[in-house]
Steps between C-alpha positions, in 0.01 A plus 500: 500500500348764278223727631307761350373595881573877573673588804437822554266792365676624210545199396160392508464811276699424250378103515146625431523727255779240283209213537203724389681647198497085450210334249585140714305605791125493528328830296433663808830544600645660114593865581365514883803454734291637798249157466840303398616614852170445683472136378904449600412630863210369526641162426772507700289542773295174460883299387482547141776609288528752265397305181266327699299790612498661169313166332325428811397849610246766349416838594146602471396849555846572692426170679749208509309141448622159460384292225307146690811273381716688637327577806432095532862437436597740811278321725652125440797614517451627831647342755224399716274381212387134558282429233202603277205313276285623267161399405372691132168425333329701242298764758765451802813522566651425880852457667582367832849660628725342762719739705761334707352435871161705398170311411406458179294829318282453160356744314312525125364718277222387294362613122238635754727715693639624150145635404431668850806681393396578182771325320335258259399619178754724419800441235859326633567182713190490725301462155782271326629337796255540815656171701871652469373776669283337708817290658704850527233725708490150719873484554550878524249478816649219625874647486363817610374361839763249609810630338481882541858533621603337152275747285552836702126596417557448144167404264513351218510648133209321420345612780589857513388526101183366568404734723609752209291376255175416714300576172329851455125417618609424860695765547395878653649763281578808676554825305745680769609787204353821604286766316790734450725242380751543789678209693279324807680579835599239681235360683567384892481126576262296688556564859605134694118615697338517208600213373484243818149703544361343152727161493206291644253595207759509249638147598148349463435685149833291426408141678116556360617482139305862438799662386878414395805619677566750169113609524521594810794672526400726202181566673675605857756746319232693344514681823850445632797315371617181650888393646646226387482335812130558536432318076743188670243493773167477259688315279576233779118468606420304092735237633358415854227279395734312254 
């Protein structure tokens, strides 16, 4: 049978940079073979194939995300997935997932939820289609927590570009461009005894509602960056109440 699937390095190369000098692939993709090779990797890991991960994968900010179908489509074709239901109304939207000889999980997300996260009001799909979106952040969380071997970590696109475009009065600018113009030096990041030192206050700033997980993060690197690891972990506390 045919395959477009690189076996090797170069070819990989040569695959990415023949797909993004392409105009049938998504606009991301035209004349960047470096994210045409992130998305192919990336989905390889997680069982896609090539053409698969180029329509089903996005990279955001040098990030690879998966858009929520695709995501969704990855977890019922798992192997171990028994089931799912979905209840949507116009303010709610919640799924109950079945995993294979696991109990059952639900989570939602609710039009309430959306506005703690300041994403109501502004222009694109929460304002033309709020209970799409709704149904995605409730799937992506349910996915997340009982199928992480399926999704490797991997958030969703609509997800990850919300959390881009959390709109411009909730956010904390910081001007890091010094007086003489020069570049910043790298600044050193959050020790792990800094951080477990503050993650009882900061975890209740989260559960409380006072802040969200993009408000607080901007306010804790105004003194010292963050890992990655150490975001997952804030980001994980919004979901335990859920």
């Amino acid at each position: 049978m045919f395959s477009l699937a690189p076996r090797n390095l170069t070819e990989a190369m040569e695959y990415a940079k023949i797909i993004a000098s392409s105009d049938m692939v998504p606009k991301d993709y035209i004349g960047k073979p470096g994210n045409v090779l992130v998305a192919v990797q990336t989905g390889a890991e997680v069982g896609l194939k090539p053409m698969q991960s180029l329509q089903g994968i996005a990279v955001i900010n040098g990030r690879p995300a998966i858009w929520g179908d695709a995501m969704w489509a990855l977890v019922v074709s798992h192997p171990e997935f028994e089931g799912f239901r979905d209840e949507n109304t116009d303010t709610q939207s919640t799924v109950w997932l079945k995993r294979r000889n696991q109990g059952e999980i639900m989570r939602s997300f609710s039009l309430d939820d959306a506005k703690k996260a300041g994403l109501m009001g502004k222009q694109g799909p929460w304002s033309t289609n709020p209970k799409r979106m709704m149904q995605i952040r409730a799937r992506a969380f349910a996915a997340r927590d009982l199928f992480p071997d399926a999704l490797k970590g991997i958030k969703s696109v609509e997800e990850v570009r919300d959390y881009q475009e959390i709109p411009q009065a909730t956010r904390q600018e910081i001007d890091i461009t010094p007086a003489n113009g020069t570049a910043p030096e790298q600044r050193p990041f959050y020790t792990a005894e800094n951080f477990e030192k503050n993650r009882s206050s900061w975890r209740s700033v989260i559960l409380e509602g006072k802040k969200t997980v993009d408000d607080l993060i901007a306010m804790i690197e105004t003194k010292a960056p963050l890992t990655e690891d150490q975001k997952l972990t804030i980001d994980s506390w919004s979901h335990e109440q859920e």
